[in-house]
C-alpha positions as CSV (number, residue, x, y, z in Angstrom):
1,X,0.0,0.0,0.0
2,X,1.9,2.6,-1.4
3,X,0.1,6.4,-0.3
4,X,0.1,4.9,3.8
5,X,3.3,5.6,5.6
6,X,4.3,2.6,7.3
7,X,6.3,5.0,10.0
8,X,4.3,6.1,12.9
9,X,3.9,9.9,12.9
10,X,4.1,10.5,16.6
11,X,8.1,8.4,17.0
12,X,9.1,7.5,13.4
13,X,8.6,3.6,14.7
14,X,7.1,0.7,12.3
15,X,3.5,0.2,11.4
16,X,2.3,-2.9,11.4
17,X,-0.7,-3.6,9.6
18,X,-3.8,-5.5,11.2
19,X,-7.6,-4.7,12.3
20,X,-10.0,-3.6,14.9
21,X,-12.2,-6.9,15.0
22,X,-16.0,-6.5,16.2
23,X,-17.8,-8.9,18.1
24,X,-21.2,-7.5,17.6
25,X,-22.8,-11.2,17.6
26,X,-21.8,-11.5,21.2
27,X,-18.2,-12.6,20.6
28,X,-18.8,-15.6,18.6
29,X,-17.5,-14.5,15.6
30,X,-15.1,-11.5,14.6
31,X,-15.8,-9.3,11.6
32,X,-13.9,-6.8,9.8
33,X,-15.0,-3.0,10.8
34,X,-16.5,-1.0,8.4
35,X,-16.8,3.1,7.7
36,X,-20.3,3.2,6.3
37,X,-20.8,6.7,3.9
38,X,-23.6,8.7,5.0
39,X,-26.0,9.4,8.2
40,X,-26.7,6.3,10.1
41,X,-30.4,5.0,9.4
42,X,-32.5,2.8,11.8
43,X,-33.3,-0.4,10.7
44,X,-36.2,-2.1,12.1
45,X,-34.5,-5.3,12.2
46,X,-31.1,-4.5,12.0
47,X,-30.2,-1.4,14.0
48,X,-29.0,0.3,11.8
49,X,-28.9,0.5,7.8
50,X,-26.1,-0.2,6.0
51,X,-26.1,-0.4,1.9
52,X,-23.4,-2.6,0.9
53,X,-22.4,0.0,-2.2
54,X,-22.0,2.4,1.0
55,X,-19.4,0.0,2.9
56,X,-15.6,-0.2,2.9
57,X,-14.3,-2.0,5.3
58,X,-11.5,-0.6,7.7
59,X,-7.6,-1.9,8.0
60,X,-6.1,-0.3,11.4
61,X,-1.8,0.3,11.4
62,X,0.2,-0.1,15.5
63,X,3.0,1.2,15.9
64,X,5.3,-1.3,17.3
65,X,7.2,1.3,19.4
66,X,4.8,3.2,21.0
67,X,1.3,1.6,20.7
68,X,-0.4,4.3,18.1
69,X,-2.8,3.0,16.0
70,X,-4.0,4.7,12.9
71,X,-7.1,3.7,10.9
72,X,-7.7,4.0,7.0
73,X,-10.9,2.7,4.8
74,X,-10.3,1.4,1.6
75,X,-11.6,-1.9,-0.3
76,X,-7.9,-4.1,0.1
77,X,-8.9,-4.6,3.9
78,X,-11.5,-6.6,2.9
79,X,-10.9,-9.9,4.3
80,X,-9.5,-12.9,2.3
């Protein structure tokens, strides 16, 4: 991923890449997070709407120095 900096900003330490995983299903199962474009919408049955043209799912950098994390949306963190 060429355009992220894989030095941290706040102590020029390494970035490692992983992701903030979400146990909304009461910890059963870990998703991928997602930024969502728009105003959130309730959903009847869901909580809350969310149009999968609207989704891009969310890869999160740590520094391995000092603990910084630093979060960017694009389509490659989609999980394999």
């Amino acid at each position: 991923m060429s355009s992220i900096s894989l030095t941290c900003p706040k102590c020029q330490g390494s970035m490692v890449q992983g992701f903030i995983a979400d146990f909304a299903d009461m910890g059963v199962n870990a998703i991928v997070s997602t930024w969502v474009e728009g105003q959130p919408k309730s959903s009847f049955l869901f909580g809350t709407k969310t149009p999968g043209d609207k989704r891009i799912p969310v890869g999160t950098y740590r520094c391995s120095a000092c603990g910084y994390l630093e979060s960017y949306a694009r389509p490659e963190f989609e999980r394999q």
